[in-house]
VOPAGU-2260 file (C-alpha; in pm, 1 decimal, decimal comma):
REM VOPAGU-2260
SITE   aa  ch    i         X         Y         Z
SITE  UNK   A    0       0,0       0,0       0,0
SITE  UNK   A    1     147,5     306,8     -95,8
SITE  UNK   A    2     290,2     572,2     201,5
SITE  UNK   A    3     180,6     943,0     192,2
SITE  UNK   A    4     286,5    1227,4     346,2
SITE  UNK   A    5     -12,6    1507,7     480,0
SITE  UNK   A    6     132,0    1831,5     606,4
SITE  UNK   A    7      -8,7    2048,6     820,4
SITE  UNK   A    8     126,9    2393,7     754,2
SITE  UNK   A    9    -148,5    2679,9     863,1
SITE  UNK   A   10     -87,6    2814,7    1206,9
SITE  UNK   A   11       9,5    3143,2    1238,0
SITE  UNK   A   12     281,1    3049,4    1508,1
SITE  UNK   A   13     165,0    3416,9    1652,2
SITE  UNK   A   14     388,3    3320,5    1952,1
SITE  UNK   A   15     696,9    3402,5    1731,9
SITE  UNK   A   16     574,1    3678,9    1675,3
SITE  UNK   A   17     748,6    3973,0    1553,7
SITE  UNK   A   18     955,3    3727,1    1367,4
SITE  UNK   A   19     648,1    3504,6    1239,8
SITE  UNK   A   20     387,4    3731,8    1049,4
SITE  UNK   A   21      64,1    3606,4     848,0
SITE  UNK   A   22     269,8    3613,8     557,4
SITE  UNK   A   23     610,3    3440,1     745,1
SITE  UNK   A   24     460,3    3178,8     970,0
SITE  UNK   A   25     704,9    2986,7    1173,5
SITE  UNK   A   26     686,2    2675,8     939,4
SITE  UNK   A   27     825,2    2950,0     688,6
SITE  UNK   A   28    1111,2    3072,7     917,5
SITE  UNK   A   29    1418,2    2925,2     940,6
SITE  UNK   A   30    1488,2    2899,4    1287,5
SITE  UNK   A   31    1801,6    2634,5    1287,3
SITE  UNK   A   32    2032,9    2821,6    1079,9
SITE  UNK   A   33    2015,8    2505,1     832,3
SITE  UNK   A   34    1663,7    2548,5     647,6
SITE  UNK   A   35    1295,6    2645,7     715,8
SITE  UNK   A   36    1088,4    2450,3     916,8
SITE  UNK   A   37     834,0    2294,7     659,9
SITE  UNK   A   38    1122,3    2179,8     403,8
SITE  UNK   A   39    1339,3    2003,8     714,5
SITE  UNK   A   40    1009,1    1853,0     774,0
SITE  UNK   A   41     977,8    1730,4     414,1
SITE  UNK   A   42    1294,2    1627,5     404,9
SITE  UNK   A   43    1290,5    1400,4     742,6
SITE  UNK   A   44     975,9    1255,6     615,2
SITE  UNK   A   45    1099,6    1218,3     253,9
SITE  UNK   A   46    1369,1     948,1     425,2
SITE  UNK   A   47    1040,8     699,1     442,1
SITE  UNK   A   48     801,1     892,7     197,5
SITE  UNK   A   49     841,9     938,8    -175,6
SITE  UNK   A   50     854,5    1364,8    -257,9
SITE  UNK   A   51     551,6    1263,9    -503,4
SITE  UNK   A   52     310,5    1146,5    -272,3
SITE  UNK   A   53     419,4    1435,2       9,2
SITE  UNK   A   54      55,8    1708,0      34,3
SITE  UNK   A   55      81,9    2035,4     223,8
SITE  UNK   A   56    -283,5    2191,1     373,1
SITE  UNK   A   57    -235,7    2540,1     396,2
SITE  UNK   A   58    -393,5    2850,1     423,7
SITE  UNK   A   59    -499,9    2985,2     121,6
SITE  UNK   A   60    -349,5    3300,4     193,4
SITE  UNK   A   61       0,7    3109,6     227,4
SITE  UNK   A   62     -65,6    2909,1      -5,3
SITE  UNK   A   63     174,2    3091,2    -275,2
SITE  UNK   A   64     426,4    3181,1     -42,1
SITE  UNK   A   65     431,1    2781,3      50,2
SITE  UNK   A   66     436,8    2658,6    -310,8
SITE  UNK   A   67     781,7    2883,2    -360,5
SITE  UNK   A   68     925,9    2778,2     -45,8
SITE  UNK   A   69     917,0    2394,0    -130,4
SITE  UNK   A   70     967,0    2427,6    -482,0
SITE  UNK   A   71    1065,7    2102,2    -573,1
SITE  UNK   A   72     989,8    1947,2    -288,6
SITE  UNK   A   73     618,5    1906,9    -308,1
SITE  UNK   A   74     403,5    1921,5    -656,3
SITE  UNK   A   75     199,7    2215,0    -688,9
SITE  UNK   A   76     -89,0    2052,1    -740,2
SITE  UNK   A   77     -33,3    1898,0    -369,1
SITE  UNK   A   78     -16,4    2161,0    -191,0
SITE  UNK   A   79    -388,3    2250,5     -70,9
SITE  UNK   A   80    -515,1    2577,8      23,9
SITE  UNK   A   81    -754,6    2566,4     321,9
SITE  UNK   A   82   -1044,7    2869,5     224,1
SITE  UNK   A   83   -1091,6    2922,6     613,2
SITE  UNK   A   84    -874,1    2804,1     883,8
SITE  UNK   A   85   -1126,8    2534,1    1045,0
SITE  UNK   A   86    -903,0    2316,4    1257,0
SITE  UNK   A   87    -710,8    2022,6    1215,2
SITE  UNK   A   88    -995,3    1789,4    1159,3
SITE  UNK   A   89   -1096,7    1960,2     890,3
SITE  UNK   A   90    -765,4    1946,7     753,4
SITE  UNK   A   91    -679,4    1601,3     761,8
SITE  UNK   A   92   -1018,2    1515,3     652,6
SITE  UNK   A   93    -956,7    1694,1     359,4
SITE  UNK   A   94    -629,9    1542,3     278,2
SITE  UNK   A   95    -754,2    1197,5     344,6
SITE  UNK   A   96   -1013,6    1237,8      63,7
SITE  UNK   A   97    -797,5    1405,6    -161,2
SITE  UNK   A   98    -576,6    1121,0    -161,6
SITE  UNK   A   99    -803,8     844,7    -118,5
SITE  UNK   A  100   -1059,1    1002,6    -438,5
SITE  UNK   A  101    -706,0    1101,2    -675,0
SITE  UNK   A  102    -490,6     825,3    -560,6
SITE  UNK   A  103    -678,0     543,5    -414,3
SITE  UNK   A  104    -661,0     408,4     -29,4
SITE  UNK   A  105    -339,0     482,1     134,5
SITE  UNK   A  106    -129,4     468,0     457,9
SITE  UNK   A  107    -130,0     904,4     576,6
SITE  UNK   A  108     136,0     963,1     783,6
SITE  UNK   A  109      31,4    1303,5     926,0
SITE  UNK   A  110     238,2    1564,6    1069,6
SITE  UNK   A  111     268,6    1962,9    1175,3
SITE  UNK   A  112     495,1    2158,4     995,4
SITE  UNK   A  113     669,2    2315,1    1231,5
SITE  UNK   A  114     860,6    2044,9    1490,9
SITE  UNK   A  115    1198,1    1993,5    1568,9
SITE  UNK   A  116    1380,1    1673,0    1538,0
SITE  UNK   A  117    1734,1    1616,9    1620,9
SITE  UNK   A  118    1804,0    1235,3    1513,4
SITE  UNK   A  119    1639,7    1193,6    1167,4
SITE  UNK   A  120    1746,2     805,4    1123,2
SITE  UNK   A  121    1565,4     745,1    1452,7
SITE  UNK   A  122    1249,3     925,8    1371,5
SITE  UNK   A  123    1244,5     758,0    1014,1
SITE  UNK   A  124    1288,6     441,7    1196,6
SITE  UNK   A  125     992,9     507,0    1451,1
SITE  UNK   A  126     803,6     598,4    1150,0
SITE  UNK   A  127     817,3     292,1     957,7
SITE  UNK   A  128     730,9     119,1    1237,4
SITE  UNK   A  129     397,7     323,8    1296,3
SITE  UNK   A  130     292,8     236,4     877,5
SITE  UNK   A  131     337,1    -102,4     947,3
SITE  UNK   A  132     120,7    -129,2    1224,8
SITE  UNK   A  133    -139,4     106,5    1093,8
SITE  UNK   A  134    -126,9    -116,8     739,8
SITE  UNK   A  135    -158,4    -443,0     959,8
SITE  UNK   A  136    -419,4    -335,3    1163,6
SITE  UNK   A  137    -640,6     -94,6    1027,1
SITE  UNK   A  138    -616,3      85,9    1383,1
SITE  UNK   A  139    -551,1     487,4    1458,6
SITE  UNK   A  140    -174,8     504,2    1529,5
SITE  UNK   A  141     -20,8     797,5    1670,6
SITE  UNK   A  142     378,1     897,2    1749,9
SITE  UNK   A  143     380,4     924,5    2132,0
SITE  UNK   A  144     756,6    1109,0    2271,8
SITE  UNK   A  145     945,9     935,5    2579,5
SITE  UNK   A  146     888,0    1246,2    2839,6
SITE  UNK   A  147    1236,9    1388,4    2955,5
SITE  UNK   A  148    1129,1    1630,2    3182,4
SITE  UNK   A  149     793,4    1746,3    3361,0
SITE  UNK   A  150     670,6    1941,4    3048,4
SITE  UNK   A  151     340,6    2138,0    3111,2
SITE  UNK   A  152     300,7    2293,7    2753,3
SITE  UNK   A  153     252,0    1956,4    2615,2
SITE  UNK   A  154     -70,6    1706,5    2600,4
SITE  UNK   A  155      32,0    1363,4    2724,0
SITE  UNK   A  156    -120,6     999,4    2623,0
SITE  UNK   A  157    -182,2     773,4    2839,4
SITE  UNK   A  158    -119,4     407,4    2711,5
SITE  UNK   A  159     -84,8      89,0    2841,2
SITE  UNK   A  160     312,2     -22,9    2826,3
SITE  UNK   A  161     358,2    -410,5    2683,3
SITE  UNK   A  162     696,4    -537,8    2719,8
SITE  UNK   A  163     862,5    -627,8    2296,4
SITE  UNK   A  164     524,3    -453,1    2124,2
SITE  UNK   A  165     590,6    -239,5    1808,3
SITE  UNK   A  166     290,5     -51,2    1948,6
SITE  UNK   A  167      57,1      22,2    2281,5
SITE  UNK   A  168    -308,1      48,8    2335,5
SITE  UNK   A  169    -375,5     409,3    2407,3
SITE  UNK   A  170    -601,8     444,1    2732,6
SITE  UNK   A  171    -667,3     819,3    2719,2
SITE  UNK   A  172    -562,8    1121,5    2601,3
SITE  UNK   A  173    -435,4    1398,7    2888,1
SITE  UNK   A  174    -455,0    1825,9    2828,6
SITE  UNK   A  175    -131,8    2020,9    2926,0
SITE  UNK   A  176    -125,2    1939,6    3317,2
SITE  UNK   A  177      32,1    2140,8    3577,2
SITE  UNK   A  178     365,8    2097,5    3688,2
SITE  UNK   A  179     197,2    1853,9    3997,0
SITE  UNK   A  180      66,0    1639,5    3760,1
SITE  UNK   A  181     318,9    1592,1    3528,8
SITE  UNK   A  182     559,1    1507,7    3763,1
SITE  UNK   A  183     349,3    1230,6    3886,8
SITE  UNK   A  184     292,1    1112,3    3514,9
SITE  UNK   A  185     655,5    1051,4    3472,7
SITE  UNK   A  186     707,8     937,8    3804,3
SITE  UNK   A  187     390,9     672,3    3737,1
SITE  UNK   A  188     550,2     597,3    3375,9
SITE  UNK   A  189     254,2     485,5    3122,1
SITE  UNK   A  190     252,1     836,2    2987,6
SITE  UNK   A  191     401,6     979,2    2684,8
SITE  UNK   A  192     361,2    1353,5    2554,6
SITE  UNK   A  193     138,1    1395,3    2207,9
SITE  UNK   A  194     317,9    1450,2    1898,8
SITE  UNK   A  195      35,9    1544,7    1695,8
SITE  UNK   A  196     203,0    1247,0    1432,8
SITE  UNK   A  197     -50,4    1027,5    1326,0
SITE  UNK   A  198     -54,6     742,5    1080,8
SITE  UNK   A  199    -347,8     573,4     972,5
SITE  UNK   A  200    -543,5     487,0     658,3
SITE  UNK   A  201    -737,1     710,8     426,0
SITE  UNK   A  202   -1027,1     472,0     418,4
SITE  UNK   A  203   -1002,3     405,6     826,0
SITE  UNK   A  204    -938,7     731,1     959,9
SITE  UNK   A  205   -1285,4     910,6     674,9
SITE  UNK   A  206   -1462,1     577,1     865,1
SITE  UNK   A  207   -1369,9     726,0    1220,2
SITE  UNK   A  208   -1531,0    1115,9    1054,7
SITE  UNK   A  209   -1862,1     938,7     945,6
SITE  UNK   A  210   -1880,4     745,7    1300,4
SITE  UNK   A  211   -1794,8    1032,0    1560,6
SITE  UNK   A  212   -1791,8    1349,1    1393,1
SITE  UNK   A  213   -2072,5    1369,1    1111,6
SITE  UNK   A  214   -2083,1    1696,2    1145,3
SITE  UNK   A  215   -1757,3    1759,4     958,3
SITE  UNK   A  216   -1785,5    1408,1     742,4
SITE  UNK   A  217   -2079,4    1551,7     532,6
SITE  UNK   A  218   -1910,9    1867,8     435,1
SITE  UNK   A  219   -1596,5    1715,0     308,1
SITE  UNK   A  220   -1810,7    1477,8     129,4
SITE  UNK   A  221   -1956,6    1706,8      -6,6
SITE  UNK   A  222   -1629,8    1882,0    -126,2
SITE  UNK   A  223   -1496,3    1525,3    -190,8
SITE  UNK   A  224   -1798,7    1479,3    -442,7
SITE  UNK   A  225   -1685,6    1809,3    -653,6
SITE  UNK   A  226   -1329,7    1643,3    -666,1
SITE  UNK   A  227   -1163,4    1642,2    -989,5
SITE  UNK   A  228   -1449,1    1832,4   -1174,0
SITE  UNK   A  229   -1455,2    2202,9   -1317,5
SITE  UNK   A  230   -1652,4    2280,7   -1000,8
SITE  UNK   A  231   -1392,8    2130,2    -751,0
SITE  UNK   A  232   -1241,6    2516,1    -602,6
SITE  UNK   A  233   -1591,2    2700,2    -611,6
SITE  UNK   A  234   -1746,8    2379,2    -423,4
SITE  UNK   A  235   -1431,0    2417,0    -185,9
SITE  UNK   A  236   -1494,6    2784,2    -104,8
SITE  UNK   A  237   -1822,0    2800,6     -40,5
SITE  UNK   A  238   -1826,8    2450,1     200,8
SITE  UNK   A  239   -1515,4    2434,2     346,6
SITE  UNK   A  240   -1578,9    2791,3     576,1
SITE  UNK   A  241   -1896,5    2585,2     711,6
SITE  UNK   A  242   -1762,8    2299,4     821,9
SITE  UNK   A  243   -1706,0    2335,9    1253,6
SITE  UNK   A  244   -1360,1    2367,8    1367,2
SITE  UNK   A  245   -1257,0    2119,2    1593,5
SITE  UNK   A  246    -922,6    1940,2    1677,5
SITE  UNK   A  247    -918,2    1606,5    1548,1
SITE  UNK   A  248    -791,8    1504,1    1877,1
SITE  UNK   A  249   -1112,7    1595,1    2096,5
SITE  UNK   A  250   -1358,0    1502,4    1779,7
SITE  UNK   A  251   -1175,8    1163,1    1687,1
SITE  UNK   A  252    -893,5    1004,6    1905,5
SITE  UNK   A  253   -1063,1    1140,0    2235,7
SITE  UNK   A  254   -1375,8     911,6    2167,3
SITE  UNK   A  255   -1267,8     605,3    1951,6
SITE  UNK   A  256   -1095,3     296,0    2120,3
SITE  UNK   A  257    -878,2     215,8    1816,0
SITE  UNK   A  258    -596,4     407,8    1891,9
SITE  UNK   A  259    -264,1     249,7    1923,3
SITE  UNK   A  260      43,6     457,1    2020,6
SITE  UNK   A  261     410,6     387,5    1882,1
SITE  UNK   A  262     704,2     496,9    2098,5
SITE  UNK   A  263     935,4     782,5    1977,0
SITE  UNK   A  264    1267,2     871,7    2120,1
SITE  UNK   A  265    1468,5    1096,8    1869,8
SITE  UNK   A  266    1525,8    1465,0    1982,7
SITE  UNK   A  267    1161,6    1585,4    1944,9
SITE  UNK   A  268    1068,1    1916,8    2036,1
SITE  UNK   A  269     735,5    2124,9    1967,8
SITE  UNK   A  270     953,5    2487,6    1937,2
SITE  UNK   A  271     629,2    2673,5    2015,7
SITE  UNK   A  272     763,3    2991,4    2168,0
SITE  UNK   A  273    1050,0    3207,2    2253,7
SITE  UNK   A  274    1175,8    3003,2    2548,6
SITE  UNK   A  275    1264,3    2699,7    2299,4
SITE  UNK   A  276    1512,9    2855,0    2118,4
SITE  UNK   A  277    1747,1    2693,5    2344,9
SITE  UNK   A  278    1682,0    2355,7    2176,2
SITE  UNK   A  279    1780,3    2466,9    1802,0
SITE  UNK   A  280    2118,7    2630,0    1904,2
SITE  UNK   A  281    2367,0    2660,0    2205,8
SITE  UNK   A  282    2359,8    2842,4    2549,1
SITE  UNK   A  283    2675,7    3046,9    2660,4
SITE  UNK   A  284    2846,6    2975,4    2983,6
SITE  UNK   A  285    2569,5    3190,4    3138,7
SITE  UNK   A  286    2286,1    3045,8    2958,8
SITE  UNK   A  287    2212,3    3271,4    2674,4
SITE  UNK   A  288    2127,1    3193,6    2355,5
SITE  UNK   A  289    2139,7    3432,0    2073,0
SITE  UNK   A  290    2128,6    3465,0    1683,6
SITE  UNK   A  291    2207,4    3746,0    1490,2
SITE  UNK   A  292    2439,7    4033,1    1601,3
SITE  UNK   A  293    2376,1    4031,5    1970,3
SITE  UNK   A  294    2587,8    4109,7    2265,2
SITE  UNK   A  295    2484,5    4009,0    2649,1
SITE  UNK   A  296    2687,6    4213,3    2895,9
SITE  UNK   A  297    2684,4    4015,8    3265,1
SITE  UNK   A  298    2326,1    3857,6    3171,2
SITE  UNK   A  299    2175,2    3525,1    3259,7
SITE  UNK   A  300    1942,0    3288,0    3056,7
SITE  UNK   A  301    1867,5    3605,2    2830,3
SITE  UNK   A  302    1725,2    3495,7    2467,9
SITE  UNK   A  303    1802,3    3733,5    2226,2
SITE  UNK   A  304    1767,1    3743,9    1805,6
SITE  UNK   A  305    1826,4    3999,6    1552,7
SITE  UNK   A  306    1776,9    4034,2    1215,0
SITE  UNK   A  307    2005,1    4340,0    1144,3
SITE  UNK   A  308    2048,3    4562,3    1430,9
SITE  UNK   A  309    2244,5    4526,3    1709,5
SITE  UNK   A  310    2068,2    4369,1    2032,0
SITE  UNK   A  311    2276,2    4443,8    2315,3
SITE  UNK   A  312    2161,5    4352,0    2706,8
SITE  UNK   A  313    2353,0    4443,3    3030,4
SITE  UNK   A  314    2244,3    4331,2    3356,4
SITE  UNK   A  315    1936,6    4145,7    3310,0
SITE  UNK   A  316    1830,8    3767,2    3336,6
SITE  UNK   A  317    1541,9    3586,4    3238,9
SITE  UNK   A  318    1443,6    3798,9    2917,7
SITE  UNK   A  319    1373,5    3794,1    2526,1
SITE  UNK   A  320    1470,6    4054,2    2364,6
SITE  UNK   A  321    1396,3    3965,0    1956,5
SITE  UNK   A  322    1467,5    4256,2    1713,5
SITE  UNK   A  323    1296,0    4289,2    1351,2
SITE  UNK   A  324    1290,1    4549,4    1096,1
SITE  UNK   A  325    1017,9    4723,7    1207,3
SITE  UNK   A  326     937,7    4584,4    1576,4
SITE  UNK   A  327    1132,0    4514,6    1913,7
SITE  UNK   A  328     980,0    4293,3    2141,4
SITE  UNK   A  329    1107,3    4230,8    2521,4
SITE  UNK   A  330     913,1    3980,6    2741,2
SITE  UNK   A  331     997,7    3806,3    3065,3
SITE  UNK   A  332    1142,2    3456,4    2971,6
SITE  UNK   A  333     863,1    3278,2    3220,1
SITE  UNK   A  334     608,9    3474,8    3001,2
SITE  UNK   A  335     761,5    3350,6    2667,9
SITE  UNK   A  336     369,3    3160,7    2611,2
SITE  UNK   A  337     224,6    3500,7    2644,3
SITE  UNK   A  338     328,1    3691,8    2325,6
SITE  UNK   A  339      40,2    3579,8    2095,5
SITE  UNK   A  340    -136,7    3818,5    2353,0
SITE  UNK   A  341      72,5    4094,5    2161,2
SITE  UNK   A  342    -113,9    3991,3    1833,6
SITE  UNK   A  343    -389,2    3966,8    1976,0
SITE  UNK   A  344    -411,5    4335,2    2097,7
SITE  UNK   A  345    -226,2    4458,0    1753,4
SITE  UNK   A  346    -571,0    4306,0    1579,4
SITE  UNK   A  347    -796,9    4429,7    1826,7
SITE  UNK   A  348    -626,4    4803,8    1732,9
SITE  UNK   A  349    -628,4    4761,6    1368,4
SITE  UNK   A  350    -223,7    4744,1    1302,5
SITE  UNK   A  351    -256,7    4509,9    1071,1
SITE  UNK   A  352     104,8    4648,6     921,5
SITE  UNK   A  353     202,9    4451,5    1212,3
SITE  UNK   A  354      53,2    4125,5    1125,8
């Protein structure tokens, strides 16, 4: 059965923001120093997947920006442009019928754009062992990541740990817990946090939509009837806005009991915020990290990044101080989560130069 690669590549990553703009997401920025974040994602996956069955959901207004930044990568005609942002059910929905009406039934090995992953031969390993179990038993499979530390900005899985399995039985998914609780998950064991990686097939995972959430199924079927005809875009606009936007998490894997989890250890990191630029390059004796022309006088676990200008800190700890052509932005380190609250203020004032 052939292997395909969905995508998903249409947050705004607002809390990178004055670096990530509507136009610049973060899956557009290149935030290692080696490439941006939706071709190293291509890339990893393109160690198990062939570049011709890799798909990209989008926004629509990121669409052409996208199709220029993985040139070559991905075919055009793969990269699909979400009319409304509606939530990643909605989005892998989509993708699962695009393949399975255009291409026939397939393994989807689903994935955010926008991850970091520090062993690639591990992860590609981990990988092919999640198709294989979602090919030999037509179950939900998701990528769960061996918890290093007490993370609270992370969902956990709870699964139930059998000694030589390829894959677990997933008991229940977990929101982002307080420090408390995740401490006692990793303390318990049993608990790994979500990857948002799931691999399943096109046929079982459209099966799961028409049992639990019906309410997104029809629409797409709808869509999914207009596929490959002249009125495929103008059925697309006009249905795809209504559909309700919920995560496929709380509308799918929340209530089915086919879920299986595979275990991943291989450097993974979410890079959501400021505070994780700390994984992607190296702290100082003091614990700063900075990129671009920066200069930390006597500082402590400051963050800084420029993009031209010179950033230069004396006597402070804890901060982020991240420098753009046309915006500064300083925040408390602890707060780092809090700077989509920034966007959220620019749009309630209008300044959409800004966004």
């Amino acid at each position: 059965m052939d292997v395909y690669g969905i995508i998903m590549a249409g947050g705004g990553g607002s809390r990178f923001w004055p670096l990530s703009r509507q136009a610049t997401p973060k899956q557009l920025l290149n935030l290692t120093g080696k490439d941006l974040m939706v071709n190293e994602t291509l890339d990893r996956m393109g160690l198990v997947i062939p570049g011709k069955n890799m798909y990209i959901v989008t926004n629509c207004t990121q669409a052409l920006a996208m199709e220029q930044a993985v040139h070559g990568r991905v075919l055009p005609g793969q990269i699909l442009a979400e009319p409304a942002a509606r939530n990643t059910a909605a989005c892998i929905g989509y993708a699962a019928f695009e393949v399975l009406k255009k291409r026939g039934d397939g393994i989807l090995c689903v994935a955010p754009s926008d991850a970091y992953i520090r062993d690639w031969p591990a992860f590609a390993a981990v990988l092919e062992t999640a198709v294989k179990a979602a090919e030999q038993t037509n179950q939900l499979v998701t990528i769960g990541i061996q918890p290093t530390f007490p993370a609270t900005g992370y969902g956990y899985i709870q699964y139930a740990p059998q000694e030589h399995a390829a894959a677990h039985k997933v008991l229940q998914f977990k929101e982002k817990p307080d420090e408390a609780t995740a401490k006692r998950y990793l303390a318990q064991g049993g608990y790994a946090w979500n990857s948002g990686m799931f691999i399943w097939k096109a046929s079982v995972i459209l099966e799961q939509y028409r049992r639990y959430l019906p309410q997104v199924y029809e629409p797409l079927e709808c869509i999914a009837n207009a596929m490959g005809t002249a009125d495929e875009q103008q059925v697309l606009r006009e249905v795809y806005p209504t559909i309700p936007s919920i995560s496929v998490d709380y509308g799918i894997l929340e209530r089915s009991s086919d879920v299986w989890m595979v275990n991943g250890d291989f450097g993974w990191n979410d890079v959501g915020s400021w505070d994780m630029l700390p994984v992607l390059h190296p702290a100082d004796e003091q614990g700063n990290v900075t990129v671009g022309d920066c200069l930390p006088l006597d500082c402590e676990n400051v963050i800084g990044y420029s993009s031209g200008r010179l950033v230069a800190t004396v006597g402070v700890k804890d901060l982020i101080v991240v420098e753009t052509p046309d915006a500064v932005m300083v925040c408390d380190r602890n707060h780092a989560q809090d700077v989509k609250s920034i966007v959220e203020e620019l749009k309630r004032q209008g300044r959409t130069e800004l966004l």
